[in-house]
C-alpha beads as a LAMMPS data file, in Angstrom:
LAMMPS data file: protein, C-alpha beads

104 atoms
103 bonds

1 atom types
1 bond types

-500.0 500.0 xlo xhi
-500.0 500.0 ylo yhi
-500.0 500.0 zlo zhi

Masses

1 110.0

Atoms # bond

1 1 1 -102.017 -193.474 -401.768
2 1 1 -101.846 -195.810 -398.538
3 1 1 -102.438 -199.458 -399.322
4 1 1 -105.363 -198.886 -396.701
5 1 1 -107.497 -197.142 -399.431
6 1 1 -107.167 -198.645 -401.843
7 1 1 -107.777 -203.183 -403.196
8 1 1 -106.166 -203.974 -405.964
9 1 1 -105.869 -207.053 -407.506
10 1 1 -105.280 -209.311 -410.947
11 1 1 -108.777 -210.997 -411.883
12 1 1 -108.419 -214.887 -412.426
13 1 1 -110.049 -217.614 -414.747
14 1 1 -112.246 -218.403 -411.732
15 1 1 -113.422 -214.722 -411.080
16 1 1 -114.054 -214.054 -414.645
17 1 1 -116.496 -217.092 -415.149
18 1 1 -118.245 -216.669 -411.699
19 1 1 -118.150 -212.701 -412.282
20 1 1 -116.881 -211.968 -409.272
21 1 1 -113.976 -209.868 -407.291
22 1 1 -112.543 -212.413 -404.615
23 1 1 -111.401 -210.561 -401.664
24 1 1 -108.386 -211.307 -399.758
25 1 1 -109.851 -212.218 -395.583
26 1 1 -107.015 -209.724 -395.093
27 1 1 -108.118 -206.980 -396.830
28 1 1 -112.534 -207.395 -395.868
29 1 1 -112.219 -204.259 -393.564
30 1 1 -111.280 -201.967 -396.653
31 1 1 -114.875 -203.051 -397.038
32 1 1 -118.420 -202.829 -395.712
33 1 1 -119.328 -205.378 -393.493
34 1 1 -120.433 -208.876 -395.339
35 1 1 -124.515 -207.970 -396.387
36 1 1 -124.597 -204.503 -396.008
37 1 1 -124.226 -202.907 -399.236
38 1 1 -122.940 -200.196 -400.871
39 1 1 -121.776 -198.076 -403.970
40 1 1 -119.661 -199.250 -406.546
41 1 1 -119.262 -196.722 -409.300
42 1 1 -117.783 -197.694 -412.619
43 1 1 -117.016 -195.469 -415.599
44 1 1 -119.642 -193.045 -413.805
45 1 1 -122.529 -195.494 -413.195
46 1 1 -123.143 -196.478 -410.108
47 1 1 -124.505 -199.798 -408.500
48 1 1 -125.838 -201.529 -405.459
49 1 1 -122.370 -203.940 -404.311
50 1 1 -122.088 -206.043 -401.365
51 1 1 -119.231 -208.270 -400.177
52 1 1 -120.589 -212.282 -399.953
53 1 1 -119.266 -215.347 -399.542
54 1 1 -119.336 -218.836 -400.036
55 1 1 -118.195 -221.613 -397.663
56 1 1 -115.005 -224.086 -399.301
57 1 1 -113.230 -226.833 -398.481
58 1 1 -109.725 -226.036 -400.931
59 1 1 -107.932 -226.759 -397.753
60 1 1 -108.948 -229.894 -397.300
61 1 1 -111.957 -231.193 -395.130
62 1 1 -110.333 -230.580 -391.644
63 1 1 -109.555 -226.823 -392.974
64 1 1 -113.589 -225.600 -394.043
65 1 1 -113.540 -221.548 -394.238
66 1 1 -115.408 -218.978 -396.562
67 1 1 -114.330 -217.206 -399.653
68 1 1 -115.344 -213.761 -399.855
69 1 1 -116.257 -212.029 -403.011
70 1 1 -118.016 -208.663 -404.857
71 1 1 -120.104 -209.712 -408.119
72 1 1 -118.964 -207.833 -411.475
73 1 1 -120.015 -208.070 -414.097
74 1 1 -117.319 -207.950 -417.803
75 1 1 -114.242 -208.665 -416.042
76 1 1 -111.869 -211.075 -418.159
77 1 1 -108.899 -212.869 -417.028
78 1 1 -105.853 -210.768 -416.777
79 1 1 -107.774 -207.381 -416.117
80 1 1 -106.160 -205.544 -413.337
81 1 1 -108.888 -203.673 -410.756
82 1 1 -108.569 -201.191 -408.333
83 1 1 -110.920 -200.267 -405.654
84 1 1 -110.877 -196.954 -404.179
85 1 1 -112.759 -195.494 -401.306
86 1 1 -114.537 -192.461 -401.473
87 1 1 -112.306 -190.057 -399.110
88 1 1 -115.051 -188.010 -398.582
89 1 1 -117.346 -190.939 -396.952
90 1 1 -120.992 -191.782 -397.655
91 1 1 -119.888 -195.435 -398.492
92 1 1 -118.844 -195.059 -402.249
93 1 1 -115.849 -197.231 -404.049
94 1 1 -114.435 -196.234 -407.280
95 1 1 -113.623 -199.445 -409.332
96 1 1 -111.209 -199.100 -411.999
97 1 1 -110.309 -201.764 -414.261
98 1 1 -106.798 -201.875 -416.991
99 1 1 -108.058 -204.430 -419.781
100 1 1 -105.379 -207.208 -420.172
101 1 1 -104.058 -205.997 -423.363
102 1 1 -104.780 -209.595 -425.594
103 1 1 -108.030 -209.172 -423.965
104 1 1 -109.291 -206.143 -425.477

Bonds

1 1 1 2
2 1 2 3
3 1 3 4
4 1 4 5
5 1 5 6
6 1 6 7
7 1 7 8
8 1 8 9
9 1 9 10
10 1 10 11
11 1 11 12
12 1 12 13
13 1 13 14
14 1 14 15
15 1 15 16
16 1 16 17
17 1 17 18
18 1 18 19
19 1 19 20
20 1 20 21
21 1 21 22
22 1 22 23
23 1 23 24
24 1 24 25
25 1 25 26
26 1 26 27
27 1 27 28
28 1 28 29
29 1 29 30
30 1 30 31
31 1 31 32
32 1 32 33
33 1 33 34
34 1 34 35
35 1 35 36
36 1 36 37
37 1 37 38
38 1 38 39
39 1 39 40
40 1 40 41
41 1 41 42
42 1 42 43
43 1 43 44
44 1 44 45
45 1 45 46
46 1 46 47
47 1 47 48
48 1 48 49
49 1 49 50
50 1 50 51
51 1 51 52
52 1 52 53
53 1 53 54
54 1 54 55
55 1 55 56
56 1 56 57
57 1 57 58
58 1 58 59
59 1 59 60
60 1 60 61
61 1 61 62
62 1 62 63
63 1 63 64
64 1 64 65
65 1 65 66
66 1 66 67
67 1 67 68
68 1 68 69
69 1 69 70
70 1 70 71
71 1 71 72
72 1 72 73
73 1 73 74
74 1 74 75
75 1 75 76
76 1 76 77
77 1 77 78
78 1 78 79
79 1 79 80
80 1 80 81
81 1 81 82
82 1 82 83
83 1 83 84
84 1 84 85
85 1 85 86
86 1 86 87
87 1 87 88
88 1 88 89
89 1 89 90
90 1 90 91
91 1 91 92
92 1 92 93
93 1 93 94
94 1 94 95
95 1 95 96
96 1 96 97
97 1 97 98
98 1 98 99
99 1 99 100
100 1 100 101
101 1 101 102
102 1 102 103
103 1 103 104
């Protein structure tokens, strides 16, 4: 499957206290645009998702940018997700998630 359909990604201390997804800038237009949401099913069940963002300074002052993010819920340090469009359109993603195996 091309690279194109499909975010994957290793969730982090920081994600799994915030419950969030962080989103790489270079990978937003796998996405919706920032607001507008969309489906995110999970295990079946589906849910309203949008892509936000926060603005940061980790740069440094002279560097201020946004960090964009999905919110979800139960994800632990370690977990590896994968987001998959719906091929067939009408603005569904399939989240996946492998539970880091201490973290079970």
């Amino acid at each position: 499957m091309p690279q194109k359909d499909v975010y994957s990604k290793k969730i982090t201390s920081e994600e799994e206290q915030k419950n969030f997804v962080l989103v790489l800038k270079d990978r937003l237009a796998f996405f919706p645009e920032e607001g507008e949401t969309f489906k995110l099913i999970h295990n079946g069940q589906p849910r309203k998702a949008k892509i936000e963002s926060y603005p940061c300074s980790c740069r440094g002052p002279d560097q201020p940018h946004s960090h964009y993010f999905v919110k979800s819920k139960g994800l632990r340090a370690g977990d590896r997700i994968t987001i998959q469009r719906d091929v067939k359109g009408g603005g569904r993603h399939f989240l996946q998630v492998q539970h880091h195996p201490r973290r079970t």
